[in-house]
Structure formats: structure tokens, C-alpha cells
C-alpha positions as CSV (number, residue, x, y, z in Angstrom):
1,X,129.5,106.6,94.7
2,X,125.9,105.4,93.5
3,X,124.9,105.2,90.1
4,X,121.8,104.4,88.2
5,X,121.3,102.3,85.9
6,X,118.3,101.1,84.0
7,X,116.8,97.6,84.6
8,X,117.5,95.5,81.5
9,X,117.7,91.5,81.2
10,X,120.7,91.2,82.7
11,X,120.1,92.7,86.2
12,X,116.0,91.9,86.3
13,X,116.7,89.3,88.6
14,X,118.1,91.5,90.9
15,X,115.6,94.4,90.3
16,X,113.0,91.3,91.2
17,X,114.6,90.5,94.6
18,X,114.5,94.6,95.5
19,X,110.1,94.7,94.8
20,X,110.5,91.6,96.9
21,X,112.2,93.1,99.9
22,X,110.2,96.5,99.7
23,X,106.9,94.6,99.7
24,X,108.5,92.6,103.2
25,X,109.5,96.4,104.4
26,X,105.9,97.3,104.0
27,X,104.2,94.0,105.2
28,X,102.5,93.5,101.9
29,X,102.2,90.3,99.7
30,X,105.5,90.4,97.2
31,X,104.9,88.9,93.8
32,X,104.4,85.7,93.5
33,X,105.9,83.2,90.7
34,X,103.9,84.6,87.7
35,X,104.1,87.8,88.9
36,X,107.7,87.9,88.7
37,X,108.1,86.0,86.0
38,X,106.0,89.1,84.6
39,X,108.3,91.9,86.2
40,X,111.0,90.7,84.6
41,X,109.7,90.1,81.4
42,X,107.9,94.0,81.2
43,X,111.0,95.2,83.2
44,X,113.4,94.1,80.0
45,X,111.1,94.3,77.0
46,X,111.0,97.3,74.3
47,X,107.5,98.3,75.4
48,X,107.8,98.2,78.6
49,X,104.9,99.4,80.3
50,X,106.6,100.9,83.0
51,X,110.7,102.4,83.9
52,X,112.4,101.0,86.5
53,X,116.2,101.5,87.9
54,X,118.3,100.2,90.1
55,X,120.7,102.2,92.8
56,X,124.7,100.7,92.4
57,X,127.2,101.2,95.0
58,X,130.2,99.7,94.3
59,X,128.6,97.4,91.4
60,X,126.1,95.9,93.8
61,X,122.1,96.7,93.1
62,X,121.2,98.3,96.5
63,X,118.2,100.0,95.8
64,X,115.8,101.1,93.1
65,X,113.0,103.4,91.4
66,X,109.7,102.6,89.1
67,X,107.6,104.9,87.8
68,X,105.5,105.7,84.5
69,X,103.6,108.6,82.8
70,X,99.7,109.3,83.4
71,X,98.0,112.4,82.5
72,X,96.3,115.0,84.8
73,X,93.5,116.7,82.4
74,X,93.6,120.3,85.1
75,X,96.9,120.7,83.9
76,X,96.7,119.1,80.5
77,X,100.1,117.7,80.7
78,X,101.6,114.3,81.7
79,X,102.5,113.4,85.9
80,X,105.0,111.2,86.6
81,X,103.8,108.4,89.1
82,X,106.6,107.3,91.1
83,X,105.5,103.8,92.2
84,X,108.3,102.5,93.9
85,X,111.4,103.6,95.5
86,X,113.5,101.6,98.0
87,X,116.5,101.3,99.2
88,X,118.4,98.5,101.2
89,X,118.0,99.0,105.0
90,X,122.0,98.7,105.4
91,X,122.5,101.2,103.4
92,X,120.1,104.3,104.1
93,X,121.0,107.5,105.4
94,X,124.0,107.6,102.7
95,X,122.2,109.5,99.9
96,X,121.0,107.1,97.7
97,X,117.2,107.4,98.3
98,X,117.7,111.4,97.3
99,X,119.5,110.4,94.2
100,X,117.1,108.2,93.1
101,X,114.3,110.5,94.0
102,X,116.1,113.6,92.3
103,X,116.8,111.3,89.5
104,X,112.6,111.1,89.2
105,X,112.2,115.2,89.2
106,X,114.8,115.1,86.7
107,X,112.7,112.7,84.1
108,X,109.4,114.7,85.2
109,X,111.5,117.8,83.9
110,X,112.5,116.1,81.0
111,X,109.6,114.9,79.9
112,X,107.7,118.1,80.6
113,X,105.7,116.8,83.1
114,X,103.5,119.0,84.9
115,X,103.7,117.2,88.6
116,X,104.6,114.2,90.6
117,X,102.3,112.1,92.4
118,X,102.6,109.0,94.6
119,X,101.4,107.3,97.9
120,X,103.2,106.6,100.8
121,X,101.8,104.4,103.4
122,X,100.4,105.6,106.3
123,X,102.7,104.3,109.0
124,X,106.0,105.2,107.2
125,X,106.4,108.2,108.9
126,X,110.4,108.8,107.9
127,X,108.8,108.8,104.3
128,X,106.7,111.2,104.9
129,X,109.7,113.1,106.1
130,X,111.8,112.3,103.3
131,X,109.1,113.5,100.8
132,X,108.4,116.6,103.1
133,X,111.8,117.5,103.3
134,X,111.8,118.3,99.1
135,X,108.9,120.5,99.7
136,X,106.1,117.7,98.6
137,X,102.9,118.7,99.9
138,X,100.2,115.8,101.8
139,X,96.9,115.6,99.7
140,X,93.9,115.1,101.7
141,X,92.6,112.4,99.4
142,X,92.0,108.6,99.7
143,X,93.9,106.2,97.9
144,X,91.4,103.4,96.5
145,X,92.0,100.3,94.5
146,X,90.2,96.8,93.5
147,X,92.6,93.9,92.9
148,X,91.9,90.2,92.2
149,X,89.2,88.6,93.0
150,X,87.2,92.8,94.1
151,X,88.2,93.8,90.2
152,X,87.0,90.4,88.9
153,X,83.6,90.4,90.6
154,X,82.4,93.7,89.0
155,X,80.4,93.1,86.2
């Protein structure tokens, strides 16, 4: 039985050490000692810039979900971004990355969004199928960013 909870003071920690072990699942940099000193401080505060969940099975955090709200001006209503969802290696293939992701749609419903978006690395082909599998359709479009010391050179 999985249920989801949201992240809160008391289980930040542990919402922490999940962002840490998806960023080792995708070979990327995990945050380092401000940055989660940072999670866990947005993750738990009343403004929080961002919601975040975690997956329990059997009182143990063993997966979880962030997203927040932009706006798409073609449709003139809000998107929900889904920026993470991951779940455990040990325990995929029992459900829980569906629930979490049909947890998402649900909030997009709710909150009379007008689409979901996110990326999906390249590589991660059993994403791809996961996402596929719900219907999502692959945008041709390029996913850019500037971070660190790229966003701080532009004057």
C-alpha cells in the first residue's frame, strides 16, 4: 500500500536523501551543503516555492514528486511542471511511480491547469516509456538552461 504524503519538517531530511539519489540515477551533481540546507528549508516553509511529496510503503519514504505552477499564455491558463519524480530502484515495477504520477494529473485537474510539461533525459529510455504509456506526447523542442557561473556572466 503506498501513500503520499507531503514533505514537511519532519520528513525533509529524507525528501533530501531521495533529490540525492535521483541526481546519482541520472549522473548529475546532487545538491551540495547549501543547496540542501535550502531544500529543506523551501521544502517546509509556508511559501514554499515549490510542492514536493514523498512515496510511503510501509512507513518508509521510498520515492517522491516535485512540481510547481507556470503559465502557458496559448492557453491562458496555468501548466503544472513536474520537476522530479523518482522512485527507489528496489522498489520499481510495483506501482508507485504511476501513483505518484497520477497523483500530478490529479493536482493539474484540481488546479485547472491546462497541461503538463516536463523533461526527461535523453538516455532514460523506460521514462520515455513510462510517460508514453499515459498517452504524453515527445515535443520536438530543445531544453535550454544557464546555471552558475553561464547565468552570472551575462550582463
Amino acid at each position: 500500500m503506498v501513500h503520499i504524503v507531503p514533505v514537511d519538517a519532519g520528513n525533509a531530511e529524507r525528501y533530501v536523501e531521495l533529490v540525492e539519489a535521483l541526481a546519482n540515477f541520472e549522473n548529475l551533481d546532487p545538491p551540495g551543503e547549501e543547496g540542501r540546507a535550502r531544500l529543506i528549508s523551501d521544502a517546509s516553509s509556508a511559501d514554499r516555492p515549490f510542492h514536493a511529496f514523498l512515496a510511503m510503503v510501509d512507513g518508509v519514504a521510498v520515492g517522491h514528486v516535485t512540481f510547481f505552477f507556470t503559465y502557458s499564455t496559448f492557453l491562458a491558463r496555468r501548466t503544472l511542471f513536474l520537476e522530479d519524480i523518482f522512485v527507489l530502484e528496489e522498489y520499481r515495477g510495483r506501482g508507485i511511480g504511476t501513483k505518484l504520477f497520477r497523483f500530478c494529473v490529479d493536482e493539474a485537474k484540481r488546479e485547472g491547469c491546462g497541461r503538463m510539461e516536463w523533461a526527461a533525459l535523453d538516455w532514460n529510455e523506460p521514462a520515455h516509456r513510462f510517460y508514453e504509456g499515459f498517452g504524453a506526447k515527445r515535443l520536438d523542442w530543445f531544453l535550454f538552461w544557464l546555471a552558475g557561473d553561464d547565468l552570472d556572466a551575462i550582463q
